[in-house]
C-alpha positions in Angstrom: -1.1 154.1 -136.1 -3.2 155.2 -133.2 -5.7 152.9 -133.1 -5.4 148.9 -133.6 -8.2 146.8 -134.8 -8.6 143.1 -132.6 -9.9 140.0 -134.2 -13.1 140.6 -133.2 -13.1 144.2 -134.5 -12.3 146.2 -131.2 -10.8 149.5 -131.5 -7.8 150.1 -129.0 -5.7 153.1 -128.7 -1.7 152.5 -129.3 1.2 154.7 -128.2 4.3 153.9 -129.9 6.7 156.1 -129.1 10.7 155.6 -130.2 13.0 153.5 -132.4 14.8 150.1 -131.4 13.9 146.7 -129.1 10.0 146.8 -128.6 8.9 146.8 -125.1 5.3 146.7 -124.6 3.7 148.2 -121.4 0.4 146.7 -120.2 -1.8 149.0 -118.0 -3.3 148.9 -114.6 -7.0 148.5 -113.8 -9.0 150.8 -114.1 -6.2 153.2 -115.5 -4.4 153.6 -119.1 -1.6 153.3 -121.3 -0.9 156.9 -119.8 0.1 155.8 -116.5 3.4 154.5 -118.2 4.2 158.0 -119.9 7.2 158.6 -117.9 8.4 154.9 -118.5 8.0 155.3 -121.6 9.9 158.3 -122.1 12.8 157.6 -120.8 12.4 153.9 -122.4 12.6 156.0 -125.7 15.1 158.1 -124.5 17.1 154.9 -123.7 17.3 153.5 -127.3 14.1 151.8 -127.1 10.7 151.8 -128.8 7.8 152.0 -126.1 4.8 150.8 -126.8 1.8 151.2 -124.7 -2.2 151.0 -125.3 -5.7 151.2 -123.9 -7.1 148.2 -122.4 -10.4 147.2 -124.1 -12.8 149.0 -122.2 -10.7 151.4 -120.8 -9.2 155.1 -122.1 -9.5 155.5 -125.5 -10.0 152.3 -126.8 -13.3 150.7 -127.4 -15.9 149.5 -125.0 -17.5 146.0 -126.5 -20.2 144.5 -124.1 -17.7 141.0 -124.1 -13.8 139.9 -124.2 -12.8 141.3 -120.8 -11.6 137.8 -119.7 -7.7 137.0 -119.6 -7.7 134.8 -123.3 -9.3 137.6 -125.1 -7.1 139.8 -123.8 -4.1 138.2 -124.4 -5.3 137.5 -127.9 -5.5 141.7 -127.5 -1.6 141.6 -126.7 -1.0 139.7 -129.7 -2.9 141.8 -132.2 -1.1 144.8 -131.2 2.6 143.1 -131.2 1.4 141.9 -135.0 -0.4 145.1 -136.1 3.0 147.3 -134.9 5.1 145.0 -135.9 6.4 144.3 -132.7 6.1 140.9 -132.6 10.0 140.0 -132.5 12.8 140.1 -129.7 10.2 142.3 -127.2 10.3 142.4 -123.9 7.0 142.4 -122.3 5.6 144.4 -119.0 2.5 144.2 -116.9 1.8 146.3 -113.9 -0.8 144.7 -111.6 -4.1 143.5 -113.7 -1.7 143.6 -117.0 0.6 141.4 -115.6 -2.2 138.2 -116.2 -1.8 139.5 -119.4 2.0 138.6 -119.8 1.3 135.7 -118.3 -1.5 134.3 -120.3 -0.1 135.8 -123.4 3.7 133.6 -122.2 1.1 130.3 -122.2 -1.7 131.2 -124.6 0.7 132.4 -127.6 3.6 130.1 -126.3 5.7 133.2 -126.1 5.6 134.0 -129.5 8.3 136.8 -130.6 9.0 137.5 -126.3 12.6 137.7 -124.7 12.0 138.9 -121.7 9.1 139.9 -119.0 8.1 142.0 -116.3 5.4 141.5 -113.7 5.0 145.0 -111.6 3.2 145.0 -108.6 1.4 142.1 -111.0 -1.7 139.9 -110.1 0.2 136.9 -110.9 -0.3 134.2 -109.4 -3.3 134.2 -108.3 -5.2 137.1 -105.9 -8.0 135.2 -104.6 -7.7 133.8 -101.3 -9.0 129.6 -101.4 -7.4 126.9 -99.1 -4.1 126.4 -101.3 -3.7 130.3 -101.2 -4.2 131.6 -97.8 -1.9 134.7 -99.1 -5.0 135.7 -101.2 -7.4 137.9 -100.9 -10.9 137.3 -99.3 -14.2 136.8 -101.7 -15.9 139.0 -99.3 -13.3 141.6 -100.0 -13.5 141.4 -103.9 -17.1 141.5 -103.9 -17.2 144.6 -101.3 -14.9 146.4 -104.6 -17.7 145.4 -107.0 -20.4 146.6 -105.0 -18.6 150.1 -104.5 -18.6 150.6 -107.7 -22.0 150.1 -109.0 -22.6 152.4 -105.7 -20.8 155.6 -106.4 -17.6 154.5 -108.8 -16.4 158.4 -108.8 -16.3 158.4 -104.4 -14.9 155.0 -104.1 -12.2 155.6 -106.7 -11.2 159.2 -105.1 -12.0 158.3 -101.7 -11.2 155.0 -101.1 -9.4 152.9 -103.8 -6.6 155.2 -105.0 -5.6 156.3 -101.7 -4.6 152.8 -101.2 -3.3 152.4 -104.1 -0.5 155.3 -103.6 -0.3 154.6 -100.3 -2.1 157.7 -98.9 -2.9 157.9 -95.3 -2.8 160.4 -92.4 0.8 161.1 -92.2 1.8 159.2 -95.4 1.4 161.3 -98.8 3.6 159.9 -101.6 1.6 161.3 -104.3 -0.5 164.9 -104.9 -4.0 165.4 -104.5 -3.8 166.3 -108.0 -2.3 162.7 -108.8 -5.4 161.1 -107.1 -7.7 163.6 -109.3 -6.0 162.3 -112.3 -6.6 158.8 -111.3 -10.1 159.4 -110.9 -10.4 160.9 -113.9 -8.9 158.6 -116.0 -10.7 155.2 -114.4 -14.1 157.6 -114.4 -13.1 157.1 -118.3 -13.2 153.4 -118.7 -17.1 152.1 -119.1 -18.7 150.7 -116.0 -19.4 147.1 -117.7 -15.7 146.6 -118.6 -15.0 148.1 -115.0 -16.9 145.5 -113.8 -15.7 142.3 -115.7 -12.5 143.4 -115.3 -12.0 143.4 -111.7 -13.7 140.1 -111.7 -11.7 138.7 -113.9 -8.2 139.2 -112.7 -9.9 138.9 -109.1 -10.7 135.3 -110.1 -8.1 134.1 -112.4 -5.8 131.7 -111.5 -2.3 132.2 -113.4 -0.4 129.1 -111.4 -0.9 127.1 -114.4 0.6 130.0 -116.5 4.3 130.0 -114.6 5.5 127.2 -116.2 5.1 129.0 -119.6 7.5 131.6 -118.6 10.8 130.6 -120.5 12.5 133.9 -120.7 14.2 136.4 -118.1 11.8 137.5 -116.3 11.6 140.7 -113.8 9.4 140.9 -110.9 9.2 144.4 -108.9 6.5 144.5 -106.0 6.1 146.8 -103.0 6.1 145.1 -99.6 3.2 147.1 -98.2 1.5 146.8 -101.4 -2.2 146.7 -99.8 -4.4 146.4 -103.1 -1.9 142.9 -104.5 -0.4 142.1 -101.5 3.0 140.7 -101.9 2.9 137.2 -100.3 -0.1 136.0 -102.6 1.7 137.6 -105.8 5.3 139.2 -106.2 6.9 136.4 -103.9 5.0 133.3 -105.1 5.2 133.9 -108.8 9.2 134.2 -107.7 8.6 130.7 -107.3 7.0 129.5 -109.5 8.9 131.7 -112.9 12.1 130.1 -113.7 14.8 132.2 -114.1 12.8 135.2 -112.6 14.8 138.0 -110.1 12.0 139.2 -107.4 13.3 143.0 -106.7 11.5 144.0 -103.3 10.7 147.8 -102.6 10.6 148.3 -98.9 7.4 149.7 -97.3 6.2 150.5 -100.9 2.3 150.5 -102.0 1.0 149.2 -105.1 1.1 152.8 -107.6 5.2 151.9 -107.9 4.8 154.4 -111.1 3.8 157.3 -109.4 5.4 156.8 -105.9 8.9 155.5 -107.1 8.9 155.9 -110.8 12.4 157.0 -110.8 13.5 153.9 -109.1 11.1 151.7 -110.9 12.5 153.2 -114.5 16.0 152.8 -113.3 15.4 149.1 -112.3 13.5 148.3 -115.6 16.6 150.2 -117.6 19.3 147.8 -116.5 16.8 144.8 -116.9 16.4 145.8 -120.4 19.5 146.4 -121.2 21.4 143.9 -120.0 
């Protein structure tokens, strides 16, 4: 079943790779279900059956001209859990923009068929800075990523945005060149208008409301020199507000956890899963 038809007829692209206790992986902006590959491996390695799929908009999957706000995509989450059949004792996984997802899928669908959750490097709470979040970050700052884009999207992905998001610097190089090609490549993918809605909606979208619909174990993994979802506005305060959540801190990490320490990151997720 590679692709999965949405309530209002979108096409997205599923990988479902292995037998056993769903978990399905929700992708980064402006990435794929691709960036999970190695998770998902040893996931299906593990016993597992990993499930991961193209954002609306994005990879593979279809590019409609609406639906790139957080209920629609949530409603997304659902389809595919019902379509593979996966709709029963899963476990759940964002990583940054996908982890609105979990949590709007946790209020929106009341949890349906969910026994546990993970936010990686996740946008939850809520990433824009306002007087109640001072954590956040700026309007200025979000709107400066919009603008770039509609620029020269190919330059500020290669040049400007991934390099952050590994973590690449002048003496700091956690990840390839080659890595950062890749990354352009696959956001150069995705269609500018869902580029676009996309990083306003999870930009703008306040999840606070959402916590309180989190009634399972839930796992949250963020890098403390995370840069592009910095850690006080998200990882820490979604600690907080998640009942029965365990906040797992990687030291002087960046936001790309999956590339930088995916062996670490797998290994965490393993024993979470399994226990």
């Amino acid at each position: 079943m590679p692709y999965v038809k949405t309530r209002d007829g979108t096409d997205l692209y599923v990988k479902d790779w292995g037998s056993g206790r769903p978990v399905i992986l929700l992708h980064g902006w402006p990435l794929s279900a691709d960036s999970w590959d190695p998770q998902m491996m040893a996931l299906a390695d593990a016993g597992f059956r990993a499930i991961a799929y193209d954002r609306r908009g994005f990879g593979r999957s279809g590019q409609p001209w609406s639906g790139y706000d957080y209920d629609t995509l949530a409603d997304d989450l659902a389809d595919v859990m019902a379509a593979t059949g996966a709709d029963s004792d899963a476990a759940i996984v964002g990583f940054s923009m996908g982890g609105g997802e979990v949590a709007r899928y946790m209020s929106r669908h009341g949890g349906k068929g969910v026994v546990a959750a993970g936010l990686v490097a996740s946008v939850v709470p809520y990433m824009l800075k306002t007087e109640d979040n001072p954590y956040g970050t700026p309007e200025e700052t979000l709107a400066g990523i919009g603008e770039s884009i509609q620029k020269d999207r190919a330059h500020f992905f290669r040049d400007t945005f991934f390099k952050q998001f590994f973590g690449v610097g002048v003496i700091s190089h956690p990840v390839s060149d080659d890595v950062l090609d890749w990354a352009t490549t696959t956001a150069m993918q995705a269609g500018l208008k869902p580029t676009l809605a996309c990083a306003q909606a999870f930009g703008h979208t306040d999840f606070r409301p959402d916590l309180g619909a989190f009634s399972v174990p839930t796992l949250i993994i963020h890098g403390t020199d995370d840069a592009t979802v910095p850690i006080d506005a998200a990882g820490r305060a979604a600690s907080v507000g998640i009942a029965n959540s365990q906040l797992v801190e990687y030291d002087g990490a960046p936001h790309g956890l999956f590339a930088t320490h995916g062996d670490r990151l797998t290994s965490d997720l393993l024993t979470f899963l399994g226990r």
